[in-house]
N, CA, C and O atoms as a MOPAC input file, in Angstrom:
PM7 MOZYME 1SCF
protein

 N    127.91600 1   -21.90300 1   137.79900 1
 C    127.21400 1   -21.85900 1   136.53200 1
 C    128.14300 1   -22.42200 1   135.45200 1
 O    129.28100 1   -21.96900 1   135.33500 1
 N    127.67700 1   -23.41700 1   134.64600 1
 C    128.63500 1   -23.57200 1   133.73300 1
 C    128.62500 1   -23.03800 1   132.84900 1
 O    128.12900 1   -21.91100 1   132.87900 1
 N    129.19700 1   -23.58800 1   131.52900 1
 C    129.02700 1   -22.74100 1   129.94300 1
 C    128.17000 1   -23.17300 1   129.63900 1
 O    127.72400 1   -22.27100 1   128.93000 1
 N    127.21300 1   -24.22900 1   129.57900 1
 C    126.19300 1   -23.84600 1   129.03200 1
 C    124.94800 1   -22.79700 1   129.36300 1
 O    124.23800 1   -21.96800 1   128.79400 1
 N    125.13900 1   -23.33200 1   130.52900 1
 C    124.02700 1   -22.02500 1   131.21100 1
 C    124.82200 1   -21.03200 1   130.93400 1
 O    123.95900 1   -20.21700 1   131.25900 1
 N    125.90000 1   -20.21300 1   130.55200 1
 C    126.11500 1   -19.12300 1   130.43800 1
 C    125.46500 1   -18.96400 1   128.89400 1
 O    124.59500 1   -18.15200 1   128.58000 1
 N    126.18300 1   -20.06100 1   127.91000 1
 C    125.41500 1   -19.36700 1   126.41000 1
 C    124.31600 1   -19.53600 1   125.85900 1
 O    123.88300 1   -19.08200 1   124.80000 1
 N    123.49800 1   -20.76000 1   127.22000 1
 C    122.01700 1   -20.32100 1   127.09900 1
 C    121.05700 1   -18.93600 1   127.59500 1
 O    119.91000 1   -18.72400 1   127.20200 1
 N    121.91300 1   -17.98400 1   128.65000 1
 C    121.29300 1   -16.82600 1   128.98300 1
 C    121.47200 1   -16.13700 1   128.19400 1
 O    120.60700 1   -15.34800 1   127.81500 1
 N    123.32100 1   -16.25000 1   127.40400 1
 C    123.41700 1   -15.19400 1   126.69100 1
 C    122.39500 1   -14.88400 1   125.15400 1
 O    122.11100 1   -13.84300 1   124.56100 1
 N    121.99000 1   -16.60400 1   124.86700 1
 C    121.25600 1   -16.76900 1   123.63900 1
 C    119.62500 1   -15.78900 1   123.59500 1
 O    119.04200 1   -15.10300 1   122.75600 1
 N    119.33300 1   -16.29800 1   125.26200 1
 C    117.91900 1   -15.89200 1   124.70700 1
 C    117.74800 1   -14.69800 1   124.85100 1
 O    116.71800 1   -14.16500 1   124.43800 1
 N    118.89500 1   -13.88800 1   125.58400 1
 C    119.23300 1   -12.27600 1   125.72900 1
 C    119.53500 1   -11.31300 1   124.35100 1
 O    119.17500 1   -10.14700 1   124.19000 1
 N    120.21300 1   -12.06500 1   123.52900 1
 C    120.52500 1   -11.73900 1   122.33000 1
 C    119.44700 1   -11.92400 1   121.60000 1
 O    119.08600 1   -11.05500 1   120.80600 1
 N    118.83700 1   -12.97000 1   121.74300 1
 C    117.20900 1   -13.52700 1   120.90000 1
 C    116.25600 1   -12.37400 1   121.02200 1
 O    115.98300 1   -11.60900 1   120.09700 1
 N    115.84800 1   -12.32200 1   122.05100 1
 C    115.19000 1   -11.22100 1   122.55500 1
 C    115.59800 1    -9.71900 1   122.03300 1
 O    114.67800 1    -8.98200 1   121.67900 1
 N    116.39700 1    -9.43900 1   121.99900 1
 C    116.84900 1    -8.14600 1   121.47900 1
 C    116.82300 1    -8.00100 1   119.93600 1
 O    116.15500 1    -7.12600 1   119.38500 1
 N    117.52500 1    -8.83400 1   119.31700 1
 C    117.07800 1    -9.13900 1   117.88900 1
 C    115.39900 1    -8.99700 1   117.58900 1
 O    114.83700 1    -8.26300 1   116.77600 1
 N    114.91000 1    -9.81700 1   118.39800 1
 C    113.15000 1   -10.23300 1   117.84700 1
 C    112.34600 1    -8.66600 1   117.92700 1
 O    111.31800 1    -8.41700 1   117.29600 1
 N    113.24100 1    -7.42900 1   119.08400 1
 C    112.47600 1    -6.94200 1   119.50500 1
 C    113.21600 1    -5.38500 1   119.16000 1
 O    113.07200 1    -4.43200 1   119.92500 1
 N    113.94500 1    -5.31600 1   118.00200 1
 C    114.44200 1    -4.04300 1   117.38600 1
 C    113.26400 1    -3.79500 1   116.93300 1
 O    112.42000 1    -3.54800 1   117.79500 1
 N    112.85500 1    -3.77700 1   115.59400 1
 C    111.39800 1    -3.44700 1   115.39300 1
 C    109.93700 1    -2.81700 1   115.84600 1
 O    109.16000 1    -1.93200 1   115.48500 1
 N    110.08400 1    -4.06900 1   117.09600 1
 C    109.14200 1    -3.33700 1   117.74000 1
 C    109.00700 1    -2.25200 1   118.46900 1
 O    107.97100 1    -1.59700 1   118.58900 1
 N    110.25800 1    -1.99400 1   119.07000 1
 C    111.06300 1    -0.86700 1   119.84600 1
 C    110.48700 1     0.32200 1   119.01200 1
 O    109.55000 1     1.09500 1   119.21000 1
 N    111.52100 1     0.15900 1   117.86900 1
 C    111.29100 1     1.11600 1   117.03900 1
 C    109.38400 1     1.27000 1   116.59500 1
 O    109.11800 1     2.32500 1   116.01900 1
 N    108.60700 1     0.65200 1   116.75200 1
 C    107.02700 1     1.12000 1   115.83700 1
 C    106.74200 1     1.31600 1   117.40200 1
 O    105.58400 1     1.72500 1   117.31200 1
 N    106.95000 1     1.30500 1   118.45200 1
 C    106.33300 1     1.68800 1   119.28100 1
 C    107.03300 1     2.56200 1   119.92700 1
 O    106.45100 1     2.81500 1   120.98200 1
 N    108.32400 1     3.35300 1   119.78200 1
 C    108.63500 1     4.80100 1   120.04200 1
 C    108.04900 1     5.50000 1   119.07000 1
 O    107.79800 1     6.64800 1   119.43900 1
 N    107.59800 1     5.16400 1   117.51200 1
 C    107.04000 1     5.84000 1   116.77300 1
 C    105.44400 1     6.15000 1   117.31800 1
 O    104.92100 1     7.24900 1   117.13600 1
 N    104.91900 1     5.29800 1   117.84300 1
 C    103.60700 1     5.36800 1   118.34600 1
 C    103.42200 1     6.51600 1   119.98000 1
 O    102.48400 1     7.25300 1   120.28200 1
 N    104.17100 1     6.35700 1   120.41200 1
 C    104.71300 1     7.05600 1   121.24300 1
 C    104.56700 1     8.38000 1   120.87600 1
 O    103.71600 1     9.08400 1   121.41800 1
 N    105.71500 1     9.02600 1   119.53500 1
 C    105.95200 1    10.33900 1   119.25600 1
 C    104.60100 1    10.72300 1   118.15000 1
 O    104.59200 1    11.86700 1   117.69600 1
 N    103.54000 1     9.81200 1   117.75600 1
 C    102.13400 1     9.94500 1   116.99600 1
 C    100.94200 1    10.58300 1   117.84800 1
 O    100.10500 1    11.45800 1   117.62600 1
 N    101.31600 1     9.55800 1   119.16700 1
 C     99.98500 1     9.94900 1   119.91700 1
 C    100.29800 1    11.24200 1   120.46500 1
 O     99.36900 1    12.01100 1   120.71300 1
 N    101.53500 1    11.59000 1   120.69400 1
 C    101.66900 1    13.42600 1   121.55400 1
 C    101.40400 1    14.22200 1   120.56100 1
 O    100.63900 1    15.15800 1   120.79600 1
 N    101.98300 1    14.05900 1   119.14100 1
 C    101.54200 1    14.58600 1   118.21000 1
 C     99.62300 1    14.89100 1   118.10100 1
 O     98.97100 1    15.93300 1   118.16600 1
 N     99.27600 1    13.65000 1   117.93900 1
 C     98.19000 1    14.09100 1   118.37800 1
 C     97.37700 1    14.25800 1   118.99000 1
 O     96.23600 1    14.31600 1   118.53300 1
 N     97.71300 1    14.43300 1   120.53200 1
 C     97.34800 1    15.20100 1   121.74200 1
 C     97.52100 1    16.28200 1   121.36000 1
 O     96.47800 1    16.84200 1   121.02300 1
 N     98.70400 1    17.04000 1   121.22200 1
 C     98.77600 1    18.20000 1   120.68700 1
 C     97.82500 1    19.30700 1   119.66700 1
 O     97.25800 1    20.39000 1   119.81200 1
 N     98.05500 1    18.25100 1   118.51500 1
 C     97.20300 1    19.28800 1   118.31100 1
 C     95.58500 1    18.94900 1   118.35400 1
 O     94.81900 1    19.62500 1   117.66700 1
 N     95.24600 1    18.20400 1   118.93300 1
 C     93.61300 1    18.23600 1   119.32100 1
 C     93.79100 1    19.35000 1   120.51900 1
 O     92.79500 1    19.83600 1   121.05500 1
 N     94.84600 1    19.64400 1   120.82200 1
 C     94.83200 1    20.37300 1   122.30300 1
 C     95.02700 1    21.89200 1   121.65100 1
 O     94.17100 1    22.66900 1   122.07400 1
 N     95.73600 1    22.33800 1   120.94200 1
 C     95.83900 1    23.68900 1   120.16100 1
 C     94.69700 1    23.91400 1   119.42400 1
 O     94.49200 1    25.06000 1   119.02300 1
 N     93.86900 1    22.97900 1   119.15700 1
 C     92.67000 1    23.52900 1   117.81000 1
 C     91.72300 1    23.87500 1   118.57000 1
 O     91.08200 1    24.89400 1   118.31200 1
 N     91.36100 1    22.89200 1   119.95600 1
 C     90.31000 1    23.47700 1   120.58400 1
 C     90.59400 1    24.50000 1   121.30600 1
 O     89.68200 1    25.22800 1   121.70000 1
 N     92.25300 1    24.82500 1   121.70100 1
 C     92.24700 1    26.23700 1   122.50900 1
 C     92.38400 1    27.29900 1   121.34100 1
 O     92.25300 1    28.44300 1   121.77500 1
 N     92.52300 1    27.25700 1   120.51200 1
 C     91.98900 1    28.14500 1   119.25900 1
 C     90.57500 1    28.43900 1   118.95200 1
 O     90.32600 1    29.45500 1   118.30300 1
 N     89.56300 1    27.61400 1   119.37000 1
 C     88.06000 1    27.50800 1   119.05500 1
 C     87.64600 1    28.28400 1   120.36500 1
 O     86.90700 1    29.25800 1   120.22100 1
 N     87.93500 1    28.04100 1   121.23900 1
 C     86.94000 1    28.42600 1   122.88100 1
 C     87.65800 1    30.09000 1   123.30300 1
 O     88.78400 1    30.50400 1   123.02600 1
 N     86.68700 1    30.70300 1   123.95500 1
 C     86.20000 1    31.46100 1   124.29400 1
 C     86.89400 1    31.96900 1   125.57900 1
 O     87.15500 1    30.92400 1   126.17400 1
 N     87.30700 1    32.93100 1   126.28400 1
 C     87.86400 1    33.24100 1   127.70400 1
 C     89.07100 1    33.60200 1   127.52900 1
 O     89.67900 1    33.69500 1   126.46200 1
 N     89.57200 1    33.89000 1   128.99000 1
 C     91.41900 1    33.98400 1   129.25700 1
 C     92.10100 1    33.10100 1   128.42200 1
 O     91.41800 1    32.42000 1   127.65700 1
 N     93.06300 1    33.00300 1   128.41800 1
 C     94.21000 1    32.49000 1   127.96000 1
 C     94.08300 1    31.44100 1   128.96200 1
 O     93.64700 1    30.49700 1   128.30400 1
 N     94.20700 1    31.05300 1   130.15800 1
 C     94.31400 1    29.98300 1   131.03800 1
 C     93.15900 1    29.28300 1   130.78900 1
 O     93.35400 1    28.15700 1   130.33300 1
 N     92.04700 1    29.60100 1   130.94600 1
 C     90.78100 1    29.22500 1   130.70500 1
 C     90.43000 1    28.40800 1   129.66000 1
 O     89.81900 1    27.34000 1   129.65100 1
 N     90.98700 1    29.18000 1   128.63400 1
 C     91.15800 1    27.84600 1   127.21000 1
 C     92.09700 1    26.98200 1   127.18200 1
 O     91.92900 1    25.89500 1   126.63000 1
 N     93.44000 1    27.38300 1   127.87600 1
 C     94.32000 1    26.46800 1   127.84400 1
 C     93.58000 1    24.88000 1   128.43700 1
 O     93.45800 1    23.81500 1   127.83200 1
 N     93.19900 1    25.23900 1   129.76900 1
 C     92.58600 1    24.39300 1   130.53400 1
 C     91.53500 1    23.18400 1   129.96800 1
 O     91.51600 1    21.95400 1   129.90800 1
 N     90.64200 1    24.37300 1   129.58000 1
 C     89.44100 1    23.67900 1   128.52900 1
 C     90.05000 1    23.08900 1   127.73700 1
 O     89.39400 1    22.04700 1   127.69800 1
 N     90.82700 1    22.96600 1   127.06200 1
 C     90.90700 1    22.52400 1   125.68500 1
 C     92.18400 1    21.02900 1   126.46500 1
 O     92.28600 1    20.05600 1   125.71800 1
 N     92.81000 1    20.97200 1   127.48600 1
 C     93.31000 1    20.14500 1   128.16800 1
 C     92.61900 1    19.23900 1   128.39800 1
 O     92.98900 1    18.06700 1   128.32300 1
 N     90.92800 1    19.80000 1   128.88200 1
 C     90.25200 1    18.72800 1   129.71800 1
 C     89.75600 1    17.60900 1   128.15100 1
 O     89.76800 1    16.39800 1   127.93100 1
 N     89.34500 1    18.91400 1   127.31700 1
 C     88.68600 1    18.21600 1   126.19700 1
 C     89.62100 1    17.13200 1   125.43700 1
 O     89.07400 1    16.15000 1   124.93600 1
 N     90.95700 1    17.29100 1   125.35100 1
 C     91.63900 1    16.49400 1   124.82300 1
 C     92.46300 1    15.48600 1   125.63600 1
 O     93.38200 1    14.84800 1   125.12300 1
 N     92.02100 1    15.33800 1   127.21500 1
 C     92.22300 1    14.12300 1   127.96100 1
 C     92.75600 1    12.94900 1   127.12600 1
 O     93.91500 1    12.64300 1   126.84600 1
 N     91.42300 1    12.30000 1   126.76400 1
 C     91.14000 1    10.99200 1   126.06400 1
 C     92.59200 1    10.70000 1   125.43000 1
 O     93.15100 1     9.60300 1   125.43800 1
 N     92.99000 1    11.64700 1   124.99500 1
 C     94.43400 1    11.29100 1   123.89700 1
 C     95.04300 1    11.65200 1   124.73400 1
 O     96.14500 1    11.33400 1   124.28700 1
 N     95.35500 1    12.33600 1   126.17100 1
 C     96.59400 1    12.19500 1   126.68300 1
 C     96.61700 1    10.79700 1   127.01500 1
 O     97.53600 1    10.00400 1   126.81300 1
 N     95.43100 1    10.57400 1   127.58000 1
 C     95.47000 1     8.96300 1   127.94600 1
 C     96.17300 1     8.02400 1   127.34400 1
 O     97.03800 1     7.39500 1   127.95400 1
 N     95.81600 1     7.76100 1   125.74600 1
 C     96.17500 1     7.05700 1   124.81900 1
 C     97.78500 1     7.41200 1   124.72200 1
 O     98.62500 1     6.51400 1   124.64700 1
 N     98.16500 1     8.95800 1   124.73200 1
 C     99.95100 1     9.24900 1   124.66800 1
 C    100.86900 1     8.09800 1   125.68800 1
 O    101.71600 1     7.25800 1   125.38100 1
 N    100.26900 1     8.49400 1   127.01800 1
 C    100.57800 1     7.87800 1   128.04600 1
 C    100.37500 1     6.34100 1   128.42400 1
 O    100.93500 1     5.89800 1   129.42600 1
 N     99.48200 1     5.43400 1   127.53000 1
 C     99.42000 1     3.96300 1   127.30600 1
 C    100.50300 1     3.53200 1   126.09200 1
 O    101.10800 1     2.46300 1   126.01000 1
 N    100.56800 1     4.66300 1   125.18700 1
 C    101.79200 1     4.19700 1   124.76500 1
 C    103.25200 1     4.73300 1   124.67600 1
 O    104.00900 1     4.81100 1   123.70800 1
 N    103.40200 1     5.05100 1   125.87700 1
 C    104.50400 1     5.45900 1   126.18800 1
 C    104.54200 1     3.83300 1   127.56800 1
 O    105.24100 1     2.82000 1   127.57600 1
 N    103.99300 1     4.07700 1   128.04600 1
 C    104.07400 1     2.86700 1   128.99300 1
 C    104.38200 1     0.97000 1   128.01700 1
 O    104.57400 1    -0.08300 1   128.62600 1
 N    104.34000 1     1.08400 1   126.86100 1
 C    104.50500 1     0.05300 1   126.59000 1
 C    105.47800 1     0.41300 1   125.68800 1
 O    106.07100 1    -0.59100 1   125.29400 1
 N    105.98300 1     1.67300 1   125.08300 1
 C    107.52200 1     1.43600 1   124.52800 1
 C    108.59300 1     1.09300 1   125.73900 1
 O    109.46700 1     0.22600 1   125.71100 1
 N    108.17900 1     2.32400 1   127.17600 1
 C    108.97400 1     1.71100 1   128.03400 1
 C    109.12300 1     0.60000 1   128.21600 1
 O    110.22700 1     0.09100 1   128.02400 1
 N    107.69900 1    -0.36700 1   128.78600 1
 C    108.28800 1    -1.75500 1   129.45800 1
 C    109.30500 1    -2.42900 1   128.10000 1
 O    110.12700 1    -3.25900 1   128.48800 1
 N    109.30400 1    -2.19000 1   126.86700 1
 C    109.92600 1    -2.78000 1   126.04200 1
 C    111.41500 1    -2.42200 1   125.77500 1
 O    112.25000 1    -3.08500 1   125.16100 1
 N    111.56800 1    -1.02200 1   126.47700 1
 C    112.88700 1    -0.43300 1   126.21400 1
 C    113.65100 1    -0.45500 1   127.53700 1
 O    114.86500 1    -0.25600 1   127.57600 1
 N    113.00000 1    -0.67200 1   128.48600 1
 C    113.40400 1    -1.34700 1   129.69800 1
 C    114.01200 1    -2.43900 1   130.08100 1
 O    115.07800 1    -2.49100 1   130.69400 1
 N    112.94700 1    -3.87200 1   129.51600 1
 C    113.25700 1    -5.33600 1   129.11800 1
 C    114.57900 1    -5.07600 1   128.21700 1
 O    115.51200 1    -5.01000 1   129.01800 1
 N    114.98600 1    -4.92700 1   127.10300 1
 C    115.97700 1    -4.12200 1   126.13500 1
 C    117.44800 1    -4.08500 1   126.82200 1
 O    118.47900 1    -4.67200 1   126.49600 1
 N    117.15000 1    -3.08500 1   128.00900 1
 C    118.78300 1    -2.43300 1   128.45100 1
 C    118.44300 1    -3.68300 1   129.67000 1
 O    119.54500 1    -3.71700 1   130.21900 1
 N    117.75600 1    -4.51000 1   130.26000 1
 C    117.78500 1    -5.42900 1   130.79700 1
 C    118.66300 1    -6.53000 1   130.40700 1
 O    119.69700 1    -6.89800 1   130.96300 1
 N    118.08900 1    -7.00400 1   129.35900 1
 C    118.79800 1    -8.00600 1   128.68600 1
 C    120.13500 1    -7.17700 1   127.85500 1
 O    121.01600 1    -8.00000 1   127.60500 1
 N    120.33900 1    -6.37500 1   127.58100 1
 C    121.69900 1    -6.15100 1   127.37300 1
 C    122.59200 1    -6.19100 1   128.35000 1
 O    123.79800 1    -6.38200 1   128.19400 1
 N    122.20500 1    -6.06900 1   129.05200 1
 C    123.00700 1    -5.82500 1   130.86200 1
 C    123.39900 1    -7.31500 1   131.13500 1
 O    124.60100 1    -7.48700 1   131.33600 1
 N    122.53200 1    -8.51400 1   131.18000 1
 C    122.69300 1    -9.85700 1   130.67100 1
 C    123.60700 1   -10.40600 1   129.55700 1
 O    124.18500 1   -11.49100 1   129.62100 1
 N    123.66500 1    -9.65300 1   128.66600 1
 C    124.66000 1   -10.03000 1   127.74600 1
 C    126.04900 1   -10.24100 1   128.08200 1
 O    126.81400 1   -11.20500 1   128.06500 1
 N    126.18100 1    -7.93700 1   128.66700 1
 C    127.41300 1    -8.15100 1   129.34500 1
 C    127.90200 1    -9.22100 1   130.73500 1
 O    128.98500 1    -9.60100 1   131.17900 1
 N    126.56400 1    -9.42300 1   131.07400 1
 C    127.22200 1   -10.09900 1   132.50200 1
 C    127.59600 1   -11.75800 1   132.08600 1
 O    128.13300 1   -12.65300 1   132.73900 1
 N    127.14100 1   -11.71600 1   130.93200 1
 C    126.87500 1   -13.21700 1   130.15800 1
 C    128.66700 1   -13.39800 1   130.03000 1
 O    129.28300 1   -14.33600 1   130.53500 1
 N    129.27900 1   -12.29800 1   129.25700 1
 C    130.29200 1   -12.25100 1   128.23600 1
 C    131.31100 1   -12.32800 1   129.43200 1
 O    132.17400 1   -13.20600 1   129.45300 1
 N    131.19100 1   -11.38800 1   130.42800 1
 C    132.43400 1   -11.58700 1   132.05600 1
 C    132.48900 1   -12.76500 1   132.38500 1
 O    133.50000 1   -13.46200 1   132.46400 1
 N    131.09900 1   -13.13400 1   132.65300 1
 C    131.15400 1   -14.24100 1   133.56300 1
 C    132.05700 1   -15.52200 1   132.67700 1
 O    132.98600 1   -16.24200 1   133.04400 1
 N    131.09600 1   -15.39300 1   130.98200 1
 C    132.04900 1   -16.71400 1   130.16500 1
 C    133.93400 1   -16.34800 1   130.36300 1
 O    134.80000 1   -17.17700 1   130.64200 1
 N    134.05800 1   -15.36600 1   130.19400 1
 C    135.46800 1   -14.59300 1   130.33000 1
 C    135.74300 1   -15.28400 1   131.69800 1
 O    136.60400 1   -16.16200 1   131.63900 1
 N    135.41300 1   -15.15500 1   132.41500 1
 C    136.28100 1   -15.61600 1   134.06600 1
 C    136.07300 1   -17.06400 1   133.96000 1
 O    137.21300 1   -17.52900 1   133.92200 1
 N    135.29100 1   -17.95200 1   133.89700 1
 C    135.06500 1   -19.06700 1   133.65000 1
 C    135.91900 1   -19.82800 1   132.67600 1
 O    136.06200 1   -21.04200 1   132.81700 1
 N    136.50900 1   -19.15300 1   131.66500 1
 C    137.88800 1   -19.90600 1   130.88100 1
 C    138.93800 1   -19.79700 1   131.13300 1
 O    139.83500 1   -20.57400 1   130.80600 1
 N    139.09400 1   -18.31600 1   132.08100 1
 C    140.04700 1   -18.38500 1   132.60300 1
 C    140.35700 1   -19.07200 1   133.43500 1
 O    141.54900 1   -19.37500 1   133.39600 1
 N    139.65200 1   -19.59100 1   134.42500 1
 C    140.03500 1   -20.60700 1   135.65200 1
 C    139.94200 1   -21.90800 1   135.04800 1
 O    139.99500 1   -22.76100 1   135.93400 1
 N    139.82200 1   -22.42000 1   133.88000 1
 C    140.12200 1   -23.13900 1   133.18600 1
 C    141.59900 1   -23.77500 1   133.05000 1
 O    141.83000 1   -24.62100 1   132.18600 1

């Protein structure tokens, strides 16, 4: 591999991470919104219904599905983004060794 291919991986690794602070961040926020409100759609209706303690817990689980759903779609897309993230940082470092050994045998 030469240097350029090394400070072209390292570029678009760094590119990528730059472009994608932001988004990281509004979509761990989206993340900690939607449990929020799973939650409490899930406490108001086990406050409203009727029965055991398990019984409402349950009920009021099934009733507020829909938003676990939604918690769990966006949790799946802060991951793939915070995943890609320590990916390409991992690239960086292997970017920065590899340029490092490569000047040295220079």
């Amino acid at each position: 591999m030469k240097t350029e291919a090394i400070e072209d991986r390292a570029h678009q690794a760094l590119k990528f991470l730059t472009d994608t602070d932001e988004l990281a961040a509004d979509l761990k926020v989206d993340v900690e919104r939607s449990l929020a409100r799973y939650k409490a759609h899930c406490n108001a209706h086990f406050l409203t219904l009727t029965g055991t303690s398990e019984e409402r817990k349950r009920a009021a689980e099934k009733e507020s599905e829909p938003l676990y759903l939604d918690y769990l779609e966006a949790m799946r897309k802060y991951e793939g983004v915070a995943n890609k993230r320590k990916t390409e940082s991992l690239a960086v470092e292997w970017c920065r060794s590899l340029y490092a050994a490569y000047r040295q045998g220079k």
